[in-house]
N, C-alpha and C positions, 0 to 999 in steps of 0.2 A: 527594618532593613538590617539592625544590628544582628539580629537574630539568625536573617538570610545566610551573612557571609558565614556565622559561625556553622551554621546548618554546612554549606559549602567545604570548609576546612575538615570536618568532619569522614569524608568520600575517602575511600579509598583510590586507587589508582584505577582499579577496573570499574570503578561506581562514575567515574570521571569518562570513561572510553562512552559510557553510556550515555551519560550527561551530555556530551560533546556531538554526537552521533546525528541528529536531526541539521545541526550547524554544517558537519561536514558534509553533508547531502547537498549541499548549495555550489560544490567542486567535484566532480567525477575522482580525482584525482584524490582529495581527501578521504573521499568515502572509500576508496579503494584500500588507501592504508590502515582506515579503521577497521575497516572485515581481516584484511591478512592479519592486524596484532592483534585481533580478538581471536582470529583462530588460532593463531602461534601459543598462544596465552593459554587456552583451552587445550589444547594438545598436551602441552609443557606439563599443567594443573594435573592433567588425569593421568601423564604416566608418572611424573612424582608424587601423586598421593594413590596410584595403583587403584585410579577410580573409574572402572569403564562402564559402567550401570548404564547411560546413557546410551551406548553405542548400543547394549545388548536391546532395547525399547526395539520393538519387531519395526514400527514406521520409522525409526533411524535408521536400520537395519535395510529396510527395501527403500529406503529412501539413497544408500547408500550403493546399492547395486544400479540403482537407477545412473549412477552419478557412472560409476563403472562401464555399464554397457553404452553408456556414449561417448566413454573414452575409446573402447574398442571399437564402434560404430566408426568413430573420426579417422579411421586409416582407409576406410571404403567411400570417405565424403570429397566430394568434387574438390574442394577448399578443404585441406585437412589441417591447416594451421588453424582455422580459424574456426574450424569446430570441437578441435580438439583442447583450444583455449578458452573458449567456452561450456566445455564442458567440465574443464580441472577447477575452470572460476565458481563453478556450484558446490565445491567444499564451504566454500567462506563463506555463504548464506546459511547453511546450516549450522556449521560451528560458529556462526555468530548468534542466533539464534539459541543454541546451546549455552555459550557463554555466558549470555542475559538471565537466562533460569540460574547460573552457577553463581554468578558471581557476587549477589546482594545475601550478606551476610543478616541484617537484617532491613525487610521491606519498608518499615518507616521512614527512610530514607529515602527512599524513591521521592516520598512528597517535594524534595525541594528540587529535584531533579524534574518533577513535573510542572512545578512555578517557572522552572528555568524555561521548561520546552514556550509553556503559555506565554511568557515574556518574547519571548524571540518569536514565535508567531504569528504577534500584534505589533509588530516591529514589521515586520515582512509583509503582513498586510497594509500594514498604515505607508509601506514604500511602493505596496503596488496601488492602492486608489489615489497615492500622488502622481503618479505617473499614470493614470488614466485621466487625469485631469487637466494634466502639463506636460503630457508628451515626454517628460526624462524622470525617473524615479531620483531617488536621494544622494545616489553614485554618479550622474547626467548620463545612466545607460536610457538609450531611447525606447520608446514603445515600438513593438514589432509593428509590423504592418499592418495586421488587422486587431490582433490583439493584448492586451497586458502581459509581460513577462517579467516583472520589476526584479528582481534579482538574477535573474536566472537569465539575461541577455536573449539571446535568439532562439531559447529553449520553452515552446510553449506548454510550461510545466505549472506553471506559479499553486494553479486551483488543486492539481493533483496532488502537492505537496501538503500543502496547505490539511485538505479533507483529510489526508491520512494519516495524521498524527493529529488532529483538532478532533477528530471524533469522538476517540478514547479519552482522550483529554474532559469533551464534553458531559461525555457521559461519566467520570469520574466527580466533577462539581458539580452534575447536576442531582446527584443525591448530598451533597455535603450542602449546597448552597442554602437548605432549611434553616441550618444552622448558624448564618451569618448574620451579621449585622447587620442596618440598610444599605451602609454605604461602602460593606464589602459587596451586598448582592449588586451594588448599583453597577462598581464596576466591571464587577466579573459578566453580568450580562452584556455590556458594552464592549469589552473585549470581546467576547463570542462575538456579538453581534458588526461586527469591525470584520472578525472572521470570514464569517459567513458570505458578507456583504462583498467582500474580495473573492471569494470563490465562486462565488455567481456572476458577476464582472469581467471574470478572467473566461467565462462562457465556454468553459470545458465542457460538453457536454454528459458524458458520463458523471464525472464527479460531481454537476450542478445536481445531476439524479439522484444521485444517491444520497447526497447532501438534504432535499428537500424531502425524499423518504425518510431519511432519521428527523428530521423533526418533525414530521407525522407521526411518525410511532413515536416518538419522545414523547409529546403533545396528547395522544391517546392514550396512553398505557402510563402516564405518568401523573396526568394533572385530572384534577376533576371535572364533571361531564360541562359542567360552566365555564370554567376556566378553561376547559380543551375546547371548543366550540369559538370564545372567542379569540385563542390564540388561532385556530384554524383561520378564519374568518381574517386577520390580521396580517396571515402570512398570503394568502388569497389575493389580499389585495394590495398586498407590496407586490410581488411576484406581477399581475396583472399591471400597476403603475411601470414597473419597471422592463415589461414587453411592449408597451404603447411608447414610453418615451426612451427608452436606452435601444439606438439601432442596430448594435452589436448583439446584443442578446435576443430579440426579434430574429432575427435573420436566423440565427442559431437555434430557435425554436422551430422555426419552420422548415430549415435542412432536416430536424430531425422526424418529422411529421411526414417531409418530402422522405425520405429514406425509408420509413415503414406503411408508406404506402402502396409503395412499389422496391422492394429491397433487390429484388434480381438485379434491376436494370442501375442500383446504385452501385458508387465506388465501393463500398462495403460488399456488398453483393457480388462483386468482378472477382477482389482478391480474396474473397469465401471459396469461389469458384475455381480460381487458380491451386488454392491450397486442397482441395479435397480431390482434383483432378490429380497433383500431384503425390497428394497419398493415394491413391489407388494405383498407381504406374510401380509406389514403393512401402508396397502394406504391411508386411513384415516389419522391418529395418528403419522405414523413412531416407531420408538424405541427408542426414547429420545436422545437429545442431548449428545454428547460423548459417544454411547454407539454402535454406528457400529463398533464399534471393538473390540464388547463385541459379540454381536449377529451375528455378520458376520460367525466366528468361528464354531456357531452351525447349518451351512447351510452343503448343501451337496454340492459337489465339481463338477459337471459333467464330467470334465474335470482333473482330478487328474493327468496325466499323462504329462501335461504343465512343461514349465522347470521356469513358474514363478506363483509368487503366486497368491492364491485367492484373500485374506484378506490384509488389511492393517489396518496405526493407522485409517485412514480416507479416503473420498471416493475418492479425489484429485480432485473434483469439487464440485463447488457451489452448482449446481443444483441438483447435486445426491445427497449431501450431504444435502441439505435441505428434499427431497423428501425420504431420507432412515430414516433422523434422526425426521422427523417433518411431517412426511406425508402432503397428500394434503391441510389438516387445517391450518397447520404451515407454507406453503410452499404460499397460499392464502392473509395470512394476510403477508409475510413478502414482495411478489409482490405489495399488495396494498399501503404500505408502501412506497415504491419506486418508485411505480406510482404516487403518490399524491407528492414526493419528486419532480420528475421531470416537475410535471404542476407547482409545487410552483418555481421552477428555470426557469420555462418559463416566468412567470410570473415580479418577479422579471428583466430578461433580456433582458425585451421589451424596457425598460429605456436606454435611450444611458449614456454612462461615460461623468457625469456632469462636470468633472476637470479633469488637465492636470493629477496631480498624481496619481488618481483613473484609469486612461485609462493602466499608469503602471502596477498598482496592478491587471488590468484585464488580462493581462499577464498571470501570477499567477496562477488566478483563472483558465485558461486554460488550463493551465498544471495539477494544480489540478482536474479537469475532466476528464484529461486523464489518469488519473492514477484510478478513481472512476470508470471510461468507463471499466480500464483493468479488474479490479475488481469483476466488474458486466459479462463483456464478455461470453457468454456461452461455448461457442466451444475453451477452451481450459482445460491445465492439473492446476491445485491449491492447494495452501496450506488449511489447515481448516479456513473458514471464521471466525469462532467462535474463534480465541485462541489468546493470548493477543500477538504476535509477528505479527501477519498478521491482526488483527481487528483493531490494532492500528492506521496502515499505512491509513486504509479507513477511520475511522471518524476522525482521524486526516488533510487529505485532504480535508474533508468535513465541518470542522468546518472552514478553511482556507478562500474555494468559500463562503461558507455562510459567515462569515465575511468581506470578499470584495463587494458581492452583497447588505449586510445590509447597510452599508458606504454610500454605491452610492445611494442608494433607499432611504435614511433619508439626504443625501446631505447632509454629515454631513463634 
C-alpha cells in the first residue's frame, strides 16, 4: 500500500486527468470537463512545443474534415443548435484520445493508474450486486425498475461501463497473472470474477455478449486444450444456473432470441426502418447530427398499426446512424478516417514488443481493440456514437493502443 501512494505522487498532472477519467464518467458533467482540459492541454502542448505530427496522421486529418462538414451540414439541420453542438463536441473525443498517446512520459506508470481503474471497478460492482440484492446500493440510490443501475441512478448503464474498461484491464492481468503468487492470483480472479458477475446481472444485453465472447476466446487461445475445456464446461454451467433461477436475465435472453427470430417486426427492426427510410429521402447530406429524432417524427409510418414504435432518440446503430444523420458525404470521410486508422495500426504492429514490460502492456492494447472492434462491429444494436457517455469509452481506448504502440515504435 506504501508503495501504492508513492507510485500515485509520482503522476504528473496529465498522468492524473487520466487516472481520474473512468471516475468522472460516473457524472456527465465531469466527464465533460475532463475531454475540454485534455483538449485545452493538447492544443496548448502542440503549439508551444511547435508539434503538429499528429494532426498531419491522414485518419486525424479525415477524421477532422469529418468533424468539419458537420459543422457546415448543422446550418441546413432542422435543429441547428443542437447539431451544430454536437458536432463542435467531436473535437474533445479526438484530442482526448490524442492527449493519452501524448501525455505519459514514460508507460510504466500507467500500472498504478490501471490498479487504480481495477479498484474502483470492484467497488462499483460490489455496489451494484448490493443493490440487486436490497433494492438501494451503497448511496440508498434505489434499483430501477426492472434493472440494476447502482451508481449511475436512472441510467441503465452500470454493465456498459463496467465491460469497457474491465476488458482491457482483463486482458492486461491476464498475461501477468502467471507470474503471481496464490494469493495474488486468488484475488485478482475474484475481483474479475465480482466483475463479470455484475455485468451479467445488470442484463445489458450486448455487453453481456460480448463479455461471454471474450472469455471464450480468452479460454481458447489462452489456456490449454484441458484447462480450456473445463473452464468452458464451468462458464456453461453457471451461465445455464443463472437463466433457470435469475428471472431478470431469462427474460433478457429470450427478448434477444425473440428479436432475431423475427427482427422486422421488432422494436429494433422499426427504428432500422425509420433510419434507412430517412437516409434515402437524404443521401447525400443526411439531416445533421442529433437531429433524427427531430425528422424521424415527420415521416410517414407505413406500418402504424406495430405494437412498437417508429422513432426513437437515435437510430441504435453506427451505420444508420451515420448514414441518416451524415448522409453519404459524412459517412465517406468518417470510413476514410478509420481506414487510414487501421493501415497506421498496421503499420506501427509489424514491430515485434522490444521489452519484457512493453509485451505486458501489449496485453492491454488488445483488449483495447476489442472493445474499438465492438464498437465499430456493424451487425449489432448501439448506443449513439456521438454522445459523451458512449464516445468516451472509444477514444478513450484508442488513446490507450496508440499509447502502447507509440512506447514500443520509439523504444522508448
Amino acid at each position: 500500500m506504501k508503495n501504492y501512494f508513492q507510485d500515485l505522487k509520482i503522476l504528473n498532472y496529465k498522468e492524473w486527468i487520466v487516472l481520474l477519467f473512468p471516475l468522472a464518467l460516473l457524472k456527465p458533467f465531469l466527464t465533460n470537463i475532463i475531454l475540454v482540459l485534455a483538449t485545452f492541454i493538447y492544443i496548448f502542448e502542440s503549439i508551444k512545443n511547435k508539434n503538429f505530427e499528429l494532426i498531419k496522421l491522414k485518419w486525424v486529418y479525415f477524421y477532422l474534415i469529418f468533424i468539419f462538414f458537420n459543422i457546415i451540414n448543422s446550418f441546413f439541420a432542422t435543429d441547428f443548435l443542437s447539431s451544430v453542438k454536437s458536432s463542435i463536441s467531436q473535437f474533445r473525443f479526438l484530442f482526448f484520445s490524442l492527449f493519452i498517446y501524448l501525455c505519459f512520459s514514460n508507460i510504466k506508470k500507467l500500472n498504478v493508474i490501471l490498479n487504480t481503474w481495477l479498484a474502483l471497478l470492484f467497488f462499483i460492482s460490489l455496489d451494484g450486486i448490493y443493490q440487486n440484492f436490497f433494492g438501494v446500493n451503497f448511496f440508498n440510490l434505489e434499483q430501477h425498475a426492472t434493472r440494476i443501475s447502482g451508481v449511475f441512478g436512472d441510467e441503465l448503464v452500470l454493465g456498459s461501463y463496467l465491460t469497457f474498461i474491465s476488458i482491457p484491464l482483463f486482458f492486461f492481468h491476464i498475461n501477468k497473472i502467471k507470474n503471481y503468487d496464490l494469493l495474488k492470483k486468488i484475488v485478482t480472479i475474484s475481483i474479475y470474477a465480482t466483475i463479470f458477475f455484475t455485468i451479467i446481472i445488470s442484463t445489458e444485453r450486448m455487453v453481456t455478449i460480448v463479455l461471454i465472447l471474450c472469455l471464450i476466446f480468452i479460454i481458447i487461445f489462452y489456456l490449454k486444450i484441458k484447462k480450456a475445456a473445463m473452464c468452458l464446461f464451468i462458464l456453461l454451467i453457471f451461465l445455464s444456473v443463472l437463466y433457470y433461477k435469475n428471472i431478470k436475465f431469462n427474460q433478457r435472453f429470450n427478448e434477444v432470441l425473440l428479436i432475431l427470430n423475427n427482427f422486422h417486426e421488432s422494436s429494433y427492426g422499426r427504428i432500422y426502418e425509420s433510419s434507412y427510410s430517412l437516409f434515402k429521402k437524404n443521401i447525400f447530406f443526411g439531416v445533421g447530427l442529433k437531429n433524427y429524432r427531430i425528422d424521424c417524427d415527420k415521416q410517414i409510418d407505413t406500418r402504424p398499426n406495430s405494437i412498437y414504435q417508429f422513432c426513437s432518440s437515435h437510430p441504435h446503430n453506427l451505420y444508420l446512424e451515420l448514414l441518416s444523420e451524415t448522409g453519404l458525404v459524412g459517412s465517406l470521410f468518417f470510413g476514410l478516417s478509420f481506414f487510414y486508422l487501421f493501415l497506421h495500426l498496421k503499420k506501427k504492429m509489424k514491430f515485434k514488443f522490444k521489452k519484457s514490460y512493453l509485451r505486458d502492456y501489449s496485453f492491454l492494447m488488445y483488449g483495447n481493440f476489442l472493445v474499438i472492434f465492438f464498437f465499430l462491429w456493424p451487425i449489432k444494436t448501439s448506443g449513439s456514437f456521438f454522445t459523451t457517455f458512449n464516445g468516451s469509452f472509444f477514444w478513450f481506448n484508442l488513446g490507450l493502443a496508440l499509447l502502447v504502440l507509440k512506447k514500443n515504435y520509439k523504444n522508448d
